[in-house]
mmCIF file as gemmi writes it, N, C-alpha and C atoms, coordinates in Angstrom:
data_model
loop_
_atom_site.group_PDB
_atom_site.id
_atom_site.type_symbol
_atom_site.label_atom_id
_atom_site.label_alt_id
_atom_site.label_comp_id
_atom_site.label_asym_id
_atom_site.label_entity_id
_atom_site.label_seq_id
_atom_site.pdbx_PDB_ins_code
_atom_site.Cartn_x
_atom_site.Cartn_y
_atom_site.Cartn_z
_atom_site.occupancy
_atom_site.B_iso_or_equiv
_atom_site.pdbx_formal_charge
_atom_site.auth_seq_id
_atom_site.auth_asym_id
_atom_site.pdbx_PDB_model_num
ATOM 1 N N . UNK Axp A 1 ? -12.03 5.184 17.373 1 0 ? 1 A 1
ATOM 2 C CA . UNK Axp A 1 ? -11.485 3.993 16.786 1 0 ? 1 A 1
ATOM 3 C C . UNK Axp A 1 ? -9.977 4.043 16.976 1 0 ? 1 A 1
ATOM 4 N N . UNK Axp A 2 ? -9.585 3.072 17.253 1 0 ? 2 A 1
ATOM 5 C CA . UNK Axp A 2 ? -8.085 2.797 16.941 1 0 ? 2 A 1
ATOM 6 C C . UNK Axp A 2 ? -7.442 1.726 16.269 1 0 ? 2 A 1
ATOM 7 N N . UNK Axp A 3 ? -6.597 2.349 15.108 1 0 ? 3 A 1
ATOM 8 C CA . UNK Axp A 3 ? -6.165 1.857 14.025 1 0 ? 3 A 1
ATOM 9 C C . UNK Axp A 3 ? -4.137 1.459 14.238 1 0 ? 3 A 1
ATOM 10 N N . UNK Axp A 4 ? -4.123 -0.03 14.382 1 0 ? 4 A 1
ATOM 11 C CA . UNK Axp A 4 ? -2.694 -0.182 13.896 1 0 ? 4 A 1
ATOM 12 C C . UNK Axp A 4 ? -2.272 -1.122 12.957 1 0 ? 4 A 1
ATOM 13 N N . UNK Axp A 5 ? -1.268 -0.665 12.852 1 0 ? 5 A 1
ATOM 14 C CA . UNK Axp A 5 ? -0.645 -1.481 11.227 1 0 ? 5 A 1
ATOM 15 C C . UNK Axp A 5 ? 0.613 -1.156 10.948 1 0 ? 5 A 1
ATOM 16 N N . UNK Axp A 6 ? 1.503 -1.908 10.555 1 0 ? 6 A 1
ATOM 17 C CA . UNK Axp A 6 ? 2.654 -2.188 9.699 1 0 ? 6 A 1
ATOM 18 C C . UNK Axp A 6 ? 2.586 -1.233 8.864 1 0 ? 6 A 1
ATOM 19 N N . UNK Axp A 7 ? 3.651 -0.251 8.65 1 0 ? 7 A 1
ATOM 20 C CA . UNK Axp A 7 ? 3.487 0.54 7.445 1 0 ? 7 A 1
ATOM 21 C C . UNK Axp A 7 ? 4.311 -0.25 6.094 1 0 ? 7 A 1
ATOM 22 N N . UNK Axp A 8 ? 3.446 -0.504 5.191 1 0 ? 8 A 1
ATOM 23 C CA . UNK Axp A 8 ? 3.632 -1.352 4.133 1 0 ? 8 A 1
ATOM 24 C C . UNK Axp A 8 ? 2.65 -1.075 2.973 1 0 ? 8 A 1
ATOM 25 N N . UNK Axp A 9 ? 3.315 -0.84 1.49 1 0 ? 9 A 1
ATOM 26 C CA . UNK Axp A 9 ? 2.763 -0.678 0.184 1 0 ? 9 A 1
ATOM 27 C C . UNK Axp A 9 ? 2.944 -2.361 -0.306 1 0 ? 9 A 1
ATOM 28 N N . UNK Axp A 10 ? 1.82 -2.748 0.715 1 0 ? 10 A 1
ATOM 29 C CA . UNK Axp A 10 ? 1.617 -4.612 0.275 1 0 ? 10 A 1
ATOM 30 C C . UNK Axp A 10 ? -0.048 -4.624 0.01 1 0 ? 10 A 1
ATOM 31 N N . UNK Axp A 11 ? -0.297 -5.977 -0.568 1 0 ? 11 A 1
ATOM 32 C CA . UNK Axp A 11 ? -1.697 -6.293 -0.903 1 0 ? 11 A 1
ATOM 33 C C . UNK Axp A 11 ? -2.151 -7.768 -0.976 1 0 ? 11 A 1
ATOM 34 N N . UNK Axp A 12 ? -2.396 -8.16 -0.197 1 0 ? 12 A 1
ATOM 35 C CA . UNK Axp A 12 ? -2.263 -9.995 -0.145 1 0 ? 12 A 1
ATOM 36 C C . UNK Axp A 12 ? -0.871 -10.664 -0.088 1 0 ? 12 A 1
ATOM 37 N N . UNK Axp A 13 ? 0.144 -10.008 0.433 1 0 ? 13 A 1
ATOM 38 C CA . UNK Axp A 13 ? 1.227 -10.947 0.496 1 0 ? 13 A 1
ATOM 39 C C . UNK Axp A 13 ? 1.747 -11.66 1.378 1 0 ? 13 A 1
ATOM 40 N N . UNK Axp A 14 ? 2.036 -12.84 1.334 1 0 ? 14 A 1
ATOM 41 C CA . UNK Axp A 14 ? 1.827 -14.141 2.134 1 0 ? 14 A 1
ATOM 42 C C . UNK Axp A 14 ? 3.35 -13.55 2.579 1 0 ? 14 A 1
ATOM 43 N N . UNK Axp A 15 ? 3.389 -14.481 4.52 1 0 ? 15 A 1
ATOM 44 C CA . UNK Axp A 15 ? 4.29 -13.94 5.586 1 0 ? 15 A 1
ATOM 45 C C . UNK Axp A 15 ? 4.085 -14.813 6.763 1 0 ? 15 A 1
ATOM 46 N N . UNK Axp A 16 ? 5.886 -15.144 6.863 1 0 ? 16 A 1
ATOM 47 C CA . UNK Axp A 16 ? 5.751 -16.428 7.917 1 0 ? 16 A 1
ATOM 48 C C . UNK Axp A 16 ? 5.088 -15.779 9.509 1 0 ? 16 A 1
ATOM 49 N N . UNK Axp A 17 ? 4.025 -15.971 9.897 1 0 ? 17 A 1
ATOM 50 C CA . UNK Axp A 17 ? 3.742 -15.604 11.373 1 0 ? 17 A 1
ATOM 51 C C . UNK Axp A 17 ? 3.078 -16.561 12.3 1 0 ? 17 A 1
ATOM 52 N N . UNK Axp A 18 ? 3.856 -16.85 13.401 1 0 ? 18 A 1
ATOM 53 C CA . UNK Axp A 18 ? 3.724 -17.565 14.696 1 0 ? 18 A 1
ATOM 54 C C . UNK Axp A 18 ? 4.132 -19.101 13.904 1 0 ? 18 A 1
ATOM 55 N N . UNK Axp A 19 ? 4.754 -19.661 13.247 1 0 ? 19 A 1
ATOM 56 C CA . UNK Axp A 19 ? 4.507 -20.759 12.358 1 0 ? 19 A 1
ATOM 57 C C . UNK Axp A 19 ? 3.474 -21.418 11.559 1 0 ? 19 A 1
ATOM 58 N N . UNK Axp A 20 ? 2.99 -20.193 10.844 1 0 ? 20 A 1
ATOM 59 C CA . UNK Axp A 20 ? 1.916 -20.196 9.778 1 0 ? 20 A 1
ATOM 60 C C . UNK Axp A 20 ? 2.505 -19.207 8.815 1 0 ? 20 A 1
ATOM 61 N N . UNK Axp A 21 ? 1.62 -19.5 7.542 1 0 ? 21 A 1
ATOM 62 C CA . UNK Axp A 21 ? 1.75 -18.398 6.731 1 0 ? 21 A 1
ATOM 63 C C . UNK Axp A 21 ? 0.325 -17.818 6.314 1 0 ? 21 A 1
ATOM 64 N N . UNK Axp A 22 ? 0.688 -16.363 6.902 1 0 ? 22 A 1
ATOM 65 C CA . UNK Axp A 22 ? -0.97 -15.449 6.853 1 0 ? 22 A 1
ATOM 66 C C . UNK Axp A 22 ? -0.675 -14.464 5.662 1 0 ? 22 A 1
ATOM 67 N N . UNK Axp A 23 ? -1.316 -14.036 4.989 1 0 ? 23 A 1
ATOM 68 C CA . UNK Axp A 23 ? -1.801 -13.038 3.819 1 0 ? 23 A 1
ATOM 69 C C . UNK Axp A 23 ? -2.497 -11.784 4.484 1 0 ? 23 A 1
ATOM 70 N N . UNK Axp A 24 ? -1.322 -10.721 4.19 1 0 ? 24 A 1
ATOM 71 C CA . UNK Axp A 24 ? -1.637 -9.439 4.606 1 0 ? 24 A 1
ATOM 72 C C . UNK Axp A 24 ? -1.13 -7.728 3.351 1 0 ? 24 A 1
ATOM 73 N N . UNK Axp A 25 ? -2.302 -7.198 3.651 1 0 ? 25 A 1
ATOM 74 C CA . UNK Axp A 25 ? -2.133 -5.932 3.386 1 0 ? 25 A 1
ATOM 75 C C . UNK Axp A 25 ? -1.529 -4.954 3.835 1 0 ? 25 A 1
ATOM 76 N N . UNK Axp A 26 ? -1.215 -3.572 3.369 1 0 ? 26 A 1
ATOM 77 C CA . UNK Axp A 26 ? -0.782 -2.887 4.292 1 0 ? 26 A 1
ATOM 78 C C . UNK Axp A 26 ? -1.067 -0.987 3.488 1 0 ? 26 A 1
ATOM 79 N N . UNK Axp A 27 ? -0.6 -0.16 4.024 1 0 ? 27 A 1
ATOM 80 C CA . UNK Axp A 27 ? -0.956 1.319 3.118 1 0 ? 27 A 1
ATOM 81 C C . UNK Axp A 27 ? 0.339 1.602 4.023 1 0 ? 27 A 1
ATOM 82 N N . UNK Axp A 28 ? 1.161 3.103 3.105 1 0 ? 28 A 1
ATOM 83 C CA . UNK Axp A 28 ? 2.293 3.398 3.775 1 0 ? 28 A 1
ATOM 84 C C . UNK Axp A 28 ? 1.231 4.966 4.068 1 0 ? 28 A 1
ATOM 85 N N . UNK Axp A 29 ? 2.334 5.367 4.978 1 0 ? 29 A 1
ATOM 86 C CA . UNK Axp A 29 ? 1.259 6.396 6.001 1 0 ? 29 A 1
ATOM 87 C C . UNK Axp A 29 ? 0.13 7.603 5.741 1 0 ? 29 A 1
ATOM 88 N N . UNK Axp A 30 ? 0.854 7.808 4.657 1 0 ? 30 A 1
ATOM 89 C CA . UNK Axp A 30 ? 0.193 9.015 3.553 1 0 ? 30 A 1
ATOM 90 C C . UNK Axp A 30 ? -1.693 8.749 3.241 1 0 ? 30 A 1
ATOM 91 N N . UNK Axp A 31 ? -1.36 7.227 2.504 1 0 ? 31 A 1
ATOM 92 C CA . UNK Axp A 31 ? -2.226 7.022 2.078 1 0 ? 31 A 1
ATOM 93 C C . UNK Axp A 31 ? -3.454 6.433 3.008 1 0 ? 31 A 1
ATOM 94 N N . UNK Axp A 32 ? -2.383 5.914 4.109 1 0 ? 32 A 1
ATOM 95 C CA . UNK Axp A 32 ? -3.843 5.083 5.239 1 0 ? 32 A 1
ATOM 96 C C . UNK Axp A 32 ? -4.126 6.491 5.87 1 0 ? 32 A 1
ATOM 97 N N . UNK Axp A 33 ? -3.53 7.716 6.005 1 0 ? 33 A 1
ATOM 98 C CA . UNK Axp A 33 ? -4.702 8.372 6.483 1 0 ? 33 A 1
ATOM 99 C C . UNK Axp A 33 ? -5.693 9.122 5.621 1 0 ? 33 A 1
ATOM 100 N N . UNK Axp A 34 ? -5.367 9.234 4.381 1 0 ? 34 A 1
ATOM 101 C CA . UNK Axp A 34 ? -6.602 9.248 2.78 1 0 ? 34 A 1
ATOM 102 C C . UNK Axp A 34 ? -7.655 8.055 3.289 1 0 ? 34 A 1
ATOM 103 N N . UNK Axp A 35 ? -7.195 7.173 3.73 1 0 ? 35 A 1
ATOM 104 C CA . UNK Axp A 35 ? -8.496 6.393 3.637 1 0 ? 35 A 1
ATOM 105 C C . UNK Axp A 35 ? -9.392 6.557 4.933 1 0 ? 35 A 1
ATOM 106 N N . UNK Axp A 36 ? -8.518 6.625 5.743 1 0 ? 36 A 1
ATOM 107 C CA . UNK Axp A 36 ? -9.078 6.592 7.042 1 0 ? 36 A 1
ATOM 108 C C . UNK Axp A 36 ? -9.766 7.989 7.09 1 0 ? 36 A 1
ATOM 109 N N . UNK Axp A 37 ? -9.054 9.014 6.747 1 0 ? 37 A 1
ATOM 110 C CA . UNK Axp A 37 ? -10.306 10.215 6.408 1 0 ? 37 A 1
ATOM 111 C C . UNK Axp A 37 ? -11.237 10.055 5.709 1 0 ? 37 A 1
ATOM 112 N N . UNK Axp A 38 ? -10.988 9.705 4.487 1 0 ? 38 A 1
ATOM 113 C CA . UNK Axp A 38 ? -11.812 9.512 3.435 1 0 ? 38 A 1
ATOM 114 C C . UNK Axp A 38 ? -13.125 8.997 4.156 1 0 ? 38 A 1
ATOM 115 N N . UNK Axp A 39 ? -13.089 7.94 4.809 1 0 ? 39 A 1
ATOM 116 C CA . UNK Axp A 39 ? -13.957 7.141 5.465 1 0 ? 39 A 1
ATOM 117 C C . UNK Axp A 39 ? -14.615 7.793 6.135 1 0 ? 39 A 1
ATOM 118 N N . UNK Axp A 40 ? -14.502 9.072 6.757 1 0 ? 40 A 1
ATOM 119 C CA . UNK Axp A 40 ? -15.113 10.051 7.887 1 0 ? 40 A 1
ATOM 120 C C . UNK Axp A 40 ? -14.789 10.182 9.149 1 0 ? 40 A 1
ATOM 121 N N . UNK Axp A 41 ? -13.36 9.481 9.323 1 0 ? 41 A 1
ATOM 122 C CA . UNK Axp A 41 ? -12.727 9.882 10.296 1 0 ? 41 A 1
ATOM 123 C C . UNK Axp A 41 ? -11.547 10.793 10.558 1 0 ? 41 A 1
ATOM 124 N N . UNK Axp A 42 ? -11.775 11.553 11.998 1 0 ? 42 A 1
ATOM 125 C CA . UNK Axp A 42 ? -10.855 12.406 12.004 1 0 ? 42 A 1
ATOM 126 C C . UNK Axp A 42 ? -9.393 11.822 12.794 1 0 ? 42 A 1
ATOM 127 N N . UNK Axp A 43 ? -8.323 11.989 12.441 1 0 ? 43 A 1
ATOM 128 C CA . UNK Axp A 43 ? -7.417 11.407 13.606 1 0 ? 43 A 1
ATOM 129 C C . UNK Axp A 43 ? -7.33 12.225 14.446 1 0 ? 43 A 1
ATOM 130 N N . UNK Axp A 44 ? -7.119 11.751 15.914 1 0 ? 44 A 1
ATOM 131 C CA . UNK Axp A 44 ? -6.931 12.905 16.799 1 0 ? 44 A 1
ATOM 132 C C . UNK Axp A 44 ? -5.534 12.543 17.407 1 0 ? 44 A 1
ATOM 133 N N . UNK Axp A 45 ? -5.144 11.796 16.919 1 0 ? 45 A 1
ATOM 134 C CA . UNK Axp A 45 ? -3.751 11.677 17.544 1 0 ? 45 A 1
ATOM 135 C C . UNK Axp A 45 ? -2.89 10.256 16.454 1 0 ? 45 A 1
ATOM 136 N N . UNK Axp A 46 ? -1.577 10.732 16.281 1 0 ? 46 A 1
ATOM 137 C CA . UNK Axp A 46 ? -0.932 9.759 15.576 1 0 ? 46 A 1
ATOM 138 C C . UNK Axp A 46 ? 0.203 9.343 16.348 1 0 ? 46 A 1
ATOM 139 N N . UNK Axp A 47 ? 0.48 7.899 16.037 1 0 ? 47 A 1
ATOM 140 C CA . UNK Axp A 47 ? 2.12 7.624 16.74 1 0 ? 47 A 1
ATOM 141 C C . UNK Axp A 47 ? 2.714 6.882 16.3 1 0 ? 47 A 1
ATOM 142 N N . UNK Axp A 48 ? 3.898 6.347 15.927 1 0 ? 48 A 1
ATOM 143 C CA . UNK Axp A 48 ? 4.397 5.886 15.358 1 0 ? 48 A 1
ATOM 144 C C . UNK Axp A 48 ? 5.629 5.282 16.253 1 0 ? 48 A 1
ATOM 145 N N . UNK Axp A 49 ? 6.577 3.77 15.777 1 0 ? 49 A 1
ATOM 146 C CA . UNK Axp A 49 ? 7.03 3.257 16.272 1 0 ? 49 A 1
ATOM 147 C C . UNK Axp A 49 ? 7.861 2.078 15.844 1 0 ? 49 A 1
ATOM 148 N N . UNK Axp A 50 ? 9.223 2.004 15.968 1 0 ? 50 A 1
ATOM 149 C CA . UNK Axp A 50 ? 10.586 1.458 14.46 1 0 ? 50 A 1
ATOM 150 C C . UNK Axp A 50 ? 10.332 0.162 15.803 1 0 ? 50 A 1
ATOM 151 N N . UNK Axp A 51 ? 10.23 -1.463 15.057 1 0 ? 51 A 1
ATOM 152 C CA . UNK Axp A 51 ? 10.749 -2.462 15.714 1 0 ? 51 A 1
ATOM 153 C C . UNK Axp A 51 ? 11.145 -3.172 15.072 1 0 ? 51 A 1
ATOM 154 N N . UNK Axp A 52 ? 12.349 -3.642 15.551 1 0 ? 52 A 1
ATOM 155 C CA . UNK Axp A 52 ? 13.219 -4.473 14.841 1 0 ? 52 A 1
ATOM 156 C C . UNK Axp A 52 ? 12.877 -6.16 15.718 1 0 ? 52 A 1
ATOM 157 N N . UNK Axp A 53 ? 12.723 -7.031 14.461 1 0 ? 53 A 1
ATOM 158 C CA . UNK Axp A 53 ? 12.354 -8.274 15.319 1 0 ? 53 A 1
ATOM 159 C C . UNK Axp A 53 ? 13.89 -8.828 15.855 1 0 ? 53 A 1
ATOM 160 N N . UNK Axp A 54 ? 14.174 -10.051 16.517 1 0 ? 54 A 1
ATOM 161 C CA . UNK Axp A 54 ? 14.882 -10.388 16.956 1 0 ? 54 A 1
ATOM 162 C C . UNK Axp A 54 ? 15.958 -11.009 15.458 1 0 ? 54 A 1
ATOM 163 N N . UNK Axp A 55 ? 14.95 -11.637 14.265 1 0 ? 55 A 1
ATOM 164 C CA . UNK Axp A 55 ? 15.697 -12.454 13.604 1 0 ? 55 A 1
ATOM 165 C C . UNK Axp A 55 ? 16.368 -11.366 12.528 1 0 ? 55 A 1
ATOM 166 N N . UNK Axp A 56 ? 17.696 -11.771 12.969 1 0 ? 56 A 1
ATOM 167 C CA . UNK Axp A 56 ? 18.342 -11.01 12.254 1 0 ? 56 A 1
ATOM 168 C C . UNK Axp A 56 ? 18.158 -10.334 10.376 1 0 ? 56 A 1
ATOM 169 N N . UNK Axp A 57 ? 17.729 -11.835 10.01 1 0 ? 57 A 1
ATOM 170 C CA . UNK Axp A 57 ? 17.069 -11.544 8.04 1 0 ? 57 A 1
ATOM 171 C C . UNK Axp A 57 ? 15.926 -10.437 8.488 1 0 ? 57 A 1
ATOM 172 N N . UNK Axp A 58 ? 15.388 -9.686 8.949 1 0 ? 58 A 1
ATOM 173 C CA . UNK Axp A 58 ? 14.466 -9.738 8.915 1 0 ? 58 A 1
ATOM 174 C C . UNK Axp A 58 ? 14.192 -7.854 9.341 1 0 ? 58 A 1
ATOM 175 N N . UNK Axp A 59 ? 14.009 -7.085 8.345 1 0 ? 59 A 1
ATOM 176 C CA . UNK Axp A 59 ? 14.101 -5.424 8.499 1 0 ? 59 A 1
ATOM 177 C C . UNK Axp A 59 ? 13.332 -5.347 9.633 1 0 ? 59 A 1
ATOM 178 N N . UNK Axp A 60 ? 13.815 -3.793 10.061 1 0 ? 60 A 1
ATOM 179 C CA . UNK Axp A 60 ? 12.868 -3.033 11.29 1 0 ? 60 A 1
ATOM 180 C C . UNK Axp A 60 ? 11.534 -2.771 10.521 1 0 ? 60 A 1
ATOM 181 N N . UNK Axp A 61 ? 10.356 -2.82 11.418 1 0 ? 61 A 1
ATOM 182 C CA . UNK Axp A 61 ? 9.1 -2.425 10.966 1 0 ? 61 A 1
ATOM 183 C C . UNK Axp A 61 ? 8.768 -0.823 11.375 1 0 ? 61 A 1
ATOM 184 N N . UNK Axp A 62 ? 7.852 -0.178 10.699 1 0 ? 62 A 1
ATOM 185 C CA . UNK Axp A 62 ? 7.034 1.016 11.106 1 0 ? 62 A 1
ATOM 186 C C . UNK Axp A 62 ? 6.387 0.976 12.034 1 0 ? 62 A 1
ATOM 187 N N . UNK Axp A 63 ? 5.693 0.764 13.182 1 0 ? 63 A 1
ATOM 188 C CA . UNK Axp A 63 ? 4.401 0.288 13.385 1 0 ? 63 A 1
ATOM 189 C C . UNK Axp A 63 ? 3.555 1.631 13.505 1 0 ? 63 A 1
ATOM 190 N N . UNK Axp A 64 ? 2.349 1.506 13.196 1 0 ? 64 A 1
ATOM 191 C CA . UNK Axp A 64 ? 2.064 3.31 12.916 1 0 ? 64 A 1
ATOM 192 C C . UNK Axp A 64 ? 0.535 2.88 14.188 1 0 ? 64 A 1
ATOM 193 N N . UNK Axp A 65 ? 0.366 4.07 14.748 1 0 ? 65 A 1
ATOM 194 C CA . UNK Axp A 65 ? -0.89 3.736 15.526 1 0 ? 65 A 1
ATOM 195 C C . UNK Axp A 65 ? -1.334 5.137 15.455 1 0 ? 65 A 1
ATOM 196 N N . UNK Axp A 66 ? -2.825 5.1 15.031 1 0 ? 66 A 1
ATOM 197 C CA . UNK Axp A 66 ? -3.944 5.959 15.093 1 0 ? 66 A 1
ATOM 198 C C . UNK Axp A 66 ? -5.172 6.003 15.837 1 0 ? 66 A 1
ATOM 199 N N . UNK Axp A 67 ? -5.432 7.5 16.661 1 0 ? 67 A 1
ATOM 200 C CA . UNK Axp A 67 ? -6.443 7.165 16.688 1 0 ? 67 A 1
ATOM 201 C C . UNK Axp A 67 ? -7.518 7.849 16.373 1 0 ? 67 A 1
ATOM 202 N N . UNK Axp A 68 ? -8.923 7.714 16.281 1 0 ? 68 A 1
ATOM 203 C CA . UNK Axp A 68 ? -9.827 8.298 15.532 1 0 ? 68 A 1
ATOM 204 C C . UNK Axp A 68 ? -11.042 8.508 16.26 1 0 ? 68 A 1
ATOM 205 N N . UNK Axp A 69 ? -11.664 9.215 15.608 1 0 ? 69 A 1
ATOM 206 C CA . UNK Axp A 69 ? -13.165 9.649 16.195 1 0 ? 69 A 1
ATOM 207 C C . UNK Axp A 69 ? -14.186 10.261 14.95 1 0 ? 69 A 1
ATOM 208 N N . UNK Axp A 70 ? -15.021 9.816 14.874 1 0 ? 70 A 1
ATOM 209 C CA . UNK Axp A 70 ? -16.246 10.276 13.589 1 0 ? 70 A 1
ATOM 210 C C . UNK Axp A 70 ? -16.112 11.68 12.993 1 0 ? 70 A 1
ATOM 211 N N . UNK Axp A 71 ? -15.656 12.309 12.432 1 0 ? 71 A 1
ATOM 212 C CA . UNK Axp A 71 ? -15.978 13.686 11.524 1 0 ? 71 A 1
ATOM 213 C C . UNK Axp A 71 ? -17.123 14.098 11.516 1 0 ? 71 A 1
C-alpha cells in the first residue's frame, strides 16, 4: 500500500482547493504510523517532503509518503 498525506492534527476542516471548498483530515506523523500499524501494516519505507505553495498567505506543507505491506 501506499499512503500520502499532509502532515496535519486536523479533523473535518474545510480548505480552499482547486476553487472549491473540500473537508479534510489529517494525523501528524507519530500517530499516522500508530494507525497504519495498528491496522497490520508494516512500513517498509518512509519519506517525507517540505512544499511551500506559491501563495504567499499560505505555510509550507509536510507531505509525508509511506509505504506499506501486510504484517
Amino acid at each position: 500500500m501506499a499512503l500520502a498525506m499532509v502532515e496535519a492534527d486536523v479533523d473535518d476542516v474545510p480548505i480552499p482547493f482547486i476553487g472549491h471548498t473540500i473537508r479534510v483530515s489529517g494525523y501528524l506523523r507519530d500517530e499516522l504510523l500508530q494507525v497504519v500499524t495498528g491496522a497490520g501494516f508494516e512500513v517498509v519505507k518512509e519519506d517525507s517532503f517540505s512544499y511551500a505553495p506559491a501563495a504567499i498567505d499560505v505555510p509550507p506543507e509536510e507531505q509525508i509518503f509511506l509505504y506499506c505491506r501486510r504484517a
